[in-house]
C-alpha positions as CSV (number, residue, x, y, z in Angstrom):
1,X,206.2,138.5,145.1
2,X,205.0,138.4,141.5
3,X,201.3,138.4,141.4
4,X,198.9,137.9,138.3
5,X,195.8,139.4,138.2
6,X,192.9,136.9,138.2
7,X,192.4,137.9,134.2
8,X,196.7,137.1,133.8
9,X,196.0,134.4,135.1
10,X,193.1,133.3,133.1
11,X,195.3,134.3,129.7
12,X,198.0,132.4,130.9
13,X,195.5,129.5,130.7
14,X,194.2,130.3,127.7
15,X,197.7,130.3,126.5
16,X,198.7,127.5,127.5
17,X,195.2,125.3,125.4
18,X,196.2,127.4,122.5
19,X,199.4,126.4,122.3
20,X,198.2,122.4,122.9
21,X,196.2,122.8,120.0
22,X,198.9,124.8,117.6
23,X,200.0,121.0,116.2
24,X,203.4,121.9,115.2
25,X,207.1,121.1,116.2
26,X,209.9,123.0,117.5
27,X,211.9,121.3,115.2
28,X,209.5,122.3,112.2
29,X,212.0,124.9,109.6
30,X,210.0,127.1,107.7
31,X,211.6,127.4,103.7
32,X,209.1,129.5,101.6
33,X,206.6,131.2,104.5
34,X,204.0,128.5,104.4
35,X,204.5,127.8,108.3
36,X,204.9,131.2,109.6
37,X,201.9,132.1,107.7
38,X,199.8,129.0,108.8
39,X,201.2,130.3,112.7
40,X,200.4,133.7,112.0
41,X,197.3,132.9,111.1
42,X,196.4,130.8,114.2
43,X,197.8,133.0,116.7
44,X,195.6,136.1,114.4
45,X,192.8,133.9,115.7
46,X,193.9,134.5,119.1
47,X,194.2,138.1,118.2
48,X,197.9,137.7,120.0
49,X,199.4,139.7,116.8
50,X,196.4,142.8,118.1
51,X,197.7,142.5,121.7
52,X,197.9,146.0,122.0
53,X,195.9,147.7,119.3
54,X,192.6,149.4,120.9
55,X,189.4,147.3,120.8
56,X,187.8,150.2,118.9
57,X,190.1,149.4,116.4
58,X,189.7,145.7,116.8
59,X,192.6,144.6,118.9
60,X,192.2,143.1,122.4
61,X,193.3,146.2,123.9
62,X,195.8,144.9,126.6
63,X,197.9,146.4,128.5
64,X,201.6,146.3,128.1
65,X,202.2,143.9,130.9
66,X,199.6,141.5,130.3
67,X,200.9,141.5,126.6
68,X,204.8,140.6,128.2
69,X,202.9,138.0,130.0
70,X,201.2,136.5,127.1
71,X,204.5,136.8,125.0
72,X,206.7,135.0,128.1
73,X,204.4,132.3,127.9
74,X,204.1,131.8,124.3
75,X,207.8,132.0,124.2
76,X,208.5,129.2,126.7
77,X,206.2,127.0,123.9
78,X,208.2,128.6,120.7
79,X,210.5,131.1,120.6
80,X,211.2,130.1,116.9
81,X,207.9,132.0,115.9
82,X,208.2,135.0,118.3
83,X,209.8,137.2,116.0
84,X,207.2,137.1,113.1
85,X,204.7,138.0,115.6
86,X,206.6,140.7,117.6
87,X,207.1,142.4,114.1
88,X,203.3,143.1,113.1
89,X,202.8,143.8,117.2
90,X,206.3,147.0,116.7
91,X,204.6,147.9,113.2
92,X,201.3,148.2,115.0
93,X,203.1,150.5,117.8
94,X,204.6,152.5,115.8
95,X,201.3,153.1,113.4
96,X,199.5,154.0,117.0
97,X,202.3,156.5,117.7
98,X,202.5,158.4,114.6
99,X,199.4,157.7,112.4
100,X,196.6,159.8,111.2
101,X,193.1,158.2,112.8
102,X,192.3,157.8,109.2
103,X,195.9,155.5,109.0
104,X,194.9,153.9,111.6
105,X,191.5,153.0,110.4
106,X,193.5,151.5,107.8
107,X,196.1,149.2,109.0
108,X,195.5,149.4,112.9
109,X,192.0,147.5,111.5
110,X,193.8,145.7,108.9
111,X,196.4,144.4,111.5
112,X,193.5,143.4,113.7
113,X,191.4,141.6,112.0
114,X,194.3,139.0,110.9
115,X,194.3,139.9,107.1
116,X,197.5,141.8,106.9
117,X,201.3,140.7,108.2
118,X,203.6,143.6,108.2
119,X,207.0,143.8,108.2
120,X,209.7,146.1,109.1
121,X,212.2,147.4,106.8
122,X,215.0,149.2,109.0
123,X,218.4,147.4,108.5
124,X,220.6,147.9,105.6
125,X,224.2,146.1,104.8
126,X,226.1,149.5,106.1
127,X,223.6,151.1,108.9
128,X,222.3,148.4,111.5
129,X,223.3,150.2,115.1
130,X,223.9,153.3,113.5
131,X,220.7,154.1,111.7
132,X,221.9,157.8,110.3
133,X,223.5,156.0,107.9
134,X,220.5,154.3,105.9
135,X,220.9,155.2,102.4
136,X,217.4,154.0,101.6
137,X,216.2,156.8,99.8
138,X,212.5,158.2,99.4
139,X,212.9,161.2,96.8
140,X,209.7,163.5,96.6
141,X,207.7,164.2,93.6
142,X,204.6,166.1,92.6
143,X,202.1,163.5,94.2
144,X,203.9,160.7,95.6
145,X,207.3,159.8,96.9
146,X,209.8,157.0,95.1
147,X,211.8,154.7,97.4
148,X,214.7,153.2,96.5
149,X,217.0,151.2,98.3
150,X,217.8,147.7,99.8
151,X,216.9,146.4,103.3
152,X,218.4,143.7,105.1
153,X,217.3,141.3,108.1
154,X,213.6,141.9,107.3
155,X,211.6,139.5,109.1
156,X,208.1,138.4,107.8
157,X,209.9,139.3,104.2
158,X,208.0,136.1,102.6
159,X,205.1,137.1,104.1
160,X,204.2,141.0,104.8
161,X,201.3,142.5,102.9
162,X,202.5,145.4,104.0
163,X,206.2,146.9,104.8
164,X,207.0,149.8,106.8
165,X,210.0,151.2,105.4
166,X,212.8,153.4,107.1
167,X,214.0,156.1,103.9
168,X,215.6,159.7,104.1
169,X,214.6,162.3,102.2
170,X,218.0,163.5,102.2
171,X,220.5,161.0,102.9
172,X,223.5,163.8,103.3
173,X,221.0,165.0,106.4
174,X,221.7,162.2,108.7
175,X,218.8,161.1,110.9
176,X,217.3,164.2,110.4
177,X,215.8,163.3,107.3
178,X,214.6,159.9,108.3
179,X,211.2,159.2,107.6
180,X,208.4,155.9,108.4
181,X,206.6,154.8,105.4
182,X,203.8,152.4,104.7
183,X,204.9,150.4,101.2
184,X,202.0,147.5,100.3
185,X,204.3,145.0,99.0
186,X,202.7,143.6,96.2
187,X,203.4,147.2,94.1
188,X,206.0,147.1,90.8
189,X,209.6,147.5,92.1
190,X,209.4,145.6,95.6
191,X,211.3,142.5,95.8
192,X,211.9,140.3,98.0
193,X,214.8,137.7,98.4
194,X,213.6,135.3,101.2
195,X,216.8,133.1,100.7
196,X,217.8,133.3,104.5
197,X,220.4,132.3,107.0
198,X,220.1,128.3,107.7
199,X,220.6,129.9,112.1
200,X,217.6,130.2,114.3
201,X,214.1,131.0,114.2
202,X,212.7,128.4,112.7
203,X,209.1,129.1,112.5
204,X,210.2,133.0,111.1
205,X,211.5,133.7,107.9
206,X,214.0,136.9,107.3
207,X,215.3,138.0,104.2
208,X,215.8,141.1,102.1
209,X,214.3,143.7,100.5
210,X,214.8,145.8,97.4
211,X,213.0,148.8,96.4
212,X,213.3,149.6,92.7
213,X,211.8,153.2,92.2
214,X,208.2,152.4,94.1
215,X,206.2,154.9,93.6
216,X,203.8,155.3,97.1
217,X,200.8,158.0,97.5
218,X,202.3,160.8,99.8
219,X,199.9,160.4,102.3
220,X,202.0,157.0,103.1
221,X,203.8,158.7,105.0
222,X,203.6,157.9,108.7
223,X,204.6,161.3,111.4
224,X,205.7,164.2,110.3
225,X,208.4,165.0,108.1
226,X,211.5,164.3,109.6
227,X,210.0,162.1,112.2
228,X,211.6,158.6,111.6
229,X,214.7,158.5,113.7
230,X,212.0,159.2,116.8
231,X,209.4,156.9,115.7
232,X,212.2,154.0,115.4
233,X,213.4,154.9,119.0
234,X,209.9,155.1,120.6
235,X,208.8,152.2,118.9
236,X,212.3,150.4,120.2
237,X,211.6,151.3,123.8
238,X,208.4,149.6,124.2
239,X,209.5,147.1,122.4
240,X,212.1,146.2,124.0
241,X,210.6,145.0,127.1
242,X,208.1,142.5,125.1
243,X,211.5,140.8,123.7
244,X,213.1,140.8,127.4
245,X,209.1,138.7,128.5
246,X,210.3,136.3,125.0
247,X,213.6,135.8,126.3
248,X,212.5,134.8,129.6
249,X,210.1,132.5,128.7
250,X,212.8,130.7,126.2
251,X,215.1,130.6,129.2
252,X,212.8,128.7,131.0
253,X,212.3,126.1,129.0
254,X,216.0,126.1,128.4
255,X,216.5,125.9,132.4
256,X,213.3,123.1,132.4
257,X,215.1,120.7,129.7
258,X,218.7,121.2,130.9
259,X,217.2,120.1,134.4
260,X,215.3,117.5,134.3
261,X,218.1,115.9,131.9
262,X,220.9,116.0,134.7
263,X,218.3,114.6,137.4
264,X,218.0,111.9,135.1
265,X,221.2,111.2,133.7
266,X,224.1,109.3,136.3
267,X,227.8,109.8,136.1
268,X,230.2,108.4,138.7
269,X,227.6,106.8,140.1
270,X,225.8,109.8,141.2
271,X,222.9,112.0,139.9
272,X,223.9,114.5,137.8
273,X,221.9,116.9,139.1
274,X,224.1,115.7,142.7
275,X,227.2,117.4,141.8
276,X,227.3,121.1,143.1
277,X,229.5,122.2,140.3
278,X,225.2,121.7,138.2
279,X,223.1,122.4,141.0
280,X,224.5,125.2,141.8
281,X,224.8,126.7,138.3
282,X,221.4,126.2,137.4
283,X,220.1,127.9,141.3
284,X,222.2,130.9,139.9
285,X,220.3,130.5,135.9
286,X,217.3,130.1,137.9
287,X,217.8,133.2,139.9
288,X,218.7,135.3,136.8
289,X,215.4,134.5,135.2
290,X,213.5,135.4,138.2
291,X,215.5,138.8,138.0
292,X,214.9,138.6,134.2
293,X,211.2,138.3,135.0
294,X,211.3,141.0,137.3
295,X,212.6,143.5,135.0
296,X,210.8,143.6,132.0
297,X,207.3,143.6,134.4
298,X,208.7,146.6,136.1
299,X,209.5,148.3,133.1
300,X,206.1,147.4,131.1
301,X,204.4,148.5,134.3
302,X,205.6,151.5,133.8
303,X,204.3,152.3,130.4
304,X,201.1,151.6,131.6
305,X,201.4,154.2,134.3
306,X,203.0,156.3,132.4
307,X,206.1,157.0,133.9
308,X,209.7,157.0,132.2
309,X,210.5,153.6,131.2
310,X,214.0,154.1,128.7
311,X,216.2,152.4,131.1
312,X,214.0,150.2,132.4
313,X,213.4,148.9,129.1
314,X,216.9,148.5,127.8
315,X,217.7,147.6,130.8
316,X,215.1,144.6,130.9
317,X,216.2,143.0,127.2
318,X,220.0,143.6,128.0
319,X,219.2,141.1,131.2
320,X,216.9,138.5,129.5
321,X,218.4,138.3,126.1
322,X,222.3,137.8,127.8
323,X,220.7,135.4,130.5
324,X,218.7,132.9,127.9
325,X,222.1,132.9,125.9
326,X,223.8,131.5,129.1
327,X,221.2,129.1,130.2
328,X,221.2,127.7,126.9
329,X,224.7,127.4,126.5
330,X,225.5,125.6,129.7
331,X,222.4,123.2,128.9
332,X,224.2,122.7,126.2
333,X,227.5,121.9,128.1
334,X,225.3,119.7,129.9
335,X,223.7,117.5,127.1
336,X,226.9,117.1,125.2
337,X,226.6,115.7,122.0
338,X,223.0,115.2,122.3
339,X,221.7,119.0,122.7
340,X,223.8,119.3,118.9
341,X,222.5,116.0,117.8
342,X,219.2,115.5,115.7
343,X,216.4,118.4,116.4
344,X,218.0,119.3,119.6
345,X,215.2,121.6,120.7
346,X,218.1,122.9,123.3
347,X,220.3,123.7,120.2
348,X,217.6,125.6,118.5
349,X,217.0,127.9,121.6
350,X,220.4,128.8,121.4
351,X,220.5,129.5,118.5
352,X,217.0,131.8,118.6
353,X,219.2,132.7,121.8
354,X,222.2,134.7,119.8
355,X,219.5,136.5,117.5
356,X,217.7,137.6,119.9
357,X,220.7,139.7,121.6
358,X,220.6,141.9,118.4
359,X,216.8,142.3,118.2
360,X,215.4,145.9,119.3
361,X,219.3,146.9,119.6
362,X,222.4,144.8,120.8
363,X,223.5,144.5,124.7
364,X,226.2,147.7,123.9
365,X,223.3,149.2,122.2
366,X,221.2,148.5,125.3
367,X,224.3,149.6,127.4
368,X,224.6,153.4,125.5
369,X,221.0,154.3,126.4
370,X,221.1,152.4,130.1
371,X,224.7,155.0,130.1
372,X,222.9,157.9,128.9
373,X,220.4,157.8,131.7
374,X,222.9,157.7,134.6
């Protein structure tokens, strides 16, 4: 049995009234930031971005589970907006795992508070799996460090006070050289191109980022020298269970529209919902999201007590991510022409659906370190 805690339960309420008072679509596209900021700011008012940043730093100071919870349920009500927020909540992970207390007076607070939106600058054009091969460059000088480079796929571009940026040192070193640092994006050289792909995420916006000789103090550096490859990794694997709860909670929506249409809709006479060739596909969606469910709890659970979690984690998004792209695909099959018609809010999940299979790593991705662990 899956049981709540009588405080899960109580944020699953308060979820659920926050979300009845957010006042916008699913069908809503954001173009230059305005409504992922305006989201971003409401959900900062929930502190839902501070999930699990300590309360001495401002946060709420959940624990991981309660924060898959909150992030399953939000999901089922948007999926279009999760990945803004899941950004600031991995750049706030990562700043806990690797920053100075005086760094994380900084931006842990800053993060808190609602001010500042980070963003994440990993992905370039020629390194996305393969992260050794970021070219991004952060050359050293007497008191600072100068990036230079270009990122792709950087969610929250339009909207990130604050970027934290993936560079080498050394770029002939590998992953060895990879380092974490804290750019504030409003400093001469950063630009961003927040021209996007017209596919998924509607409430997010994604776009690139070019670094033209910043110049950053040296203490913006986040870990030790060398660090970033580790950082990226450990950030991943915590992450990466928050992204299965997302997942899960669009699948059930998915699973909630695609059913009640075929219990309403008659063909041959018959409920659709009657013929066993649909019923019995969705028992078997159904079933993988209670598996879905299942996993990423188990696997946040075990961050909280501490005890290895790397498969579990991987294991957790490969499930949920693969099993909202099916249940949206065969609501899809089941709505014909209308889920692709109009603001098919079916269509959309599908479409958040196929993203979502490459965030925090793609199912082979998840399938190398689930491997590695055998």
């Amino acid at each position: 049995m899956i049981r709540r805690t009588e405080s899960q339960k109580e944020e699953l309420l308060r979820v659920r009234d926050f979300v009845s008072r957010l006042g916008f679509a699913a069908s809503d596209r954001d173009g230059d930031g305005a409504i992922t900021r305006r989201l971003y700011n409401e959900h900062a008012a929930e502190k839902y971005q501070a999930m699990l940043i300590p309360r001495d730093h401002g946060g709420r100071g959940d624990d991981y589970l309660t924060a898959g919870i909150i992030c399953e349920e939000l999901s089922y009500y948007g999926i279009g907006f999760m990945p803004a927020l899941l950004t600031t909540v991995h750049c706030a992970e990562l700043i806990k795992i690797a920053a100075t207390e005086k760094q994380r007076d900084v931006y842990l607070d800053a993060i808190a508070d609602g001010k500042k939106v980070f963003g994440f600058c990993l992905t370039e054009e020629a390194a996305g799996s393969d992260i050794s091969g970021i070219t991004c460059e952060a050359r050293e000088s007497d008191d600072s460090y100068i990036i230079s480079g270009e990122k792709s796929v950087v969610i929250n571009s339009a909207i990130a006070d604050y970027f934290i940026v993936i560079a080498s040192t050394n770029p002939a070193a590998g992953r060895a050289a990879l380092n974490a640092f804290v750019v504030d994006a409003s400093l001469p050289g950063v630009d961003c191109d927040n021209s996007r792909f017209d596919f998924g995420f509607n409430q997010s916006v994604i776009g690139s980022v070019r670094f033209r000789d910043v110049h950053i103090p040296k203490e913006n550096i986040l870990g030790e020298n060398g660090s970033g490859y580790f950082l990226v990794m450990e950030t991943f694997d915590k992450g990466r269970p928050l992204v299965a709860a997302a997942c899960t909670g669009a699948a059930r929506r998915a699973l909630d529209i695609t059913a009640a249409y075929t219990k309403g809709r008659s063909q041959f006479g018959k409920e659709l919902f009657s013929f066993q060739g649909v019923s019995f596909r969705l028992a078997d969606i159904a079933t993988r999201i209670r598996a879905a469910k299942l996993l990423y709890r188990d696997a946040l659970s075990r961050i909280d007590e501490g005890a290895e979690f790397s498969m579990e984690a991987s294991m957790a998004k490969l499930y949920a991510s693969e099993t909202l792209r099916d249940a949206a695909e065969f609501g899809l099959e089941m709505l014909g022409y209308r889920g692709f018609s109009g603001d098919s809010e079916l269509r959309k999940i599908f479409n958040d659906a196929q993203l979502l299979i490459s965030i925090d790593g793609s199912s082979n991705v998840q399938r190398m370190v689930i491997a590695s662990q055998l």
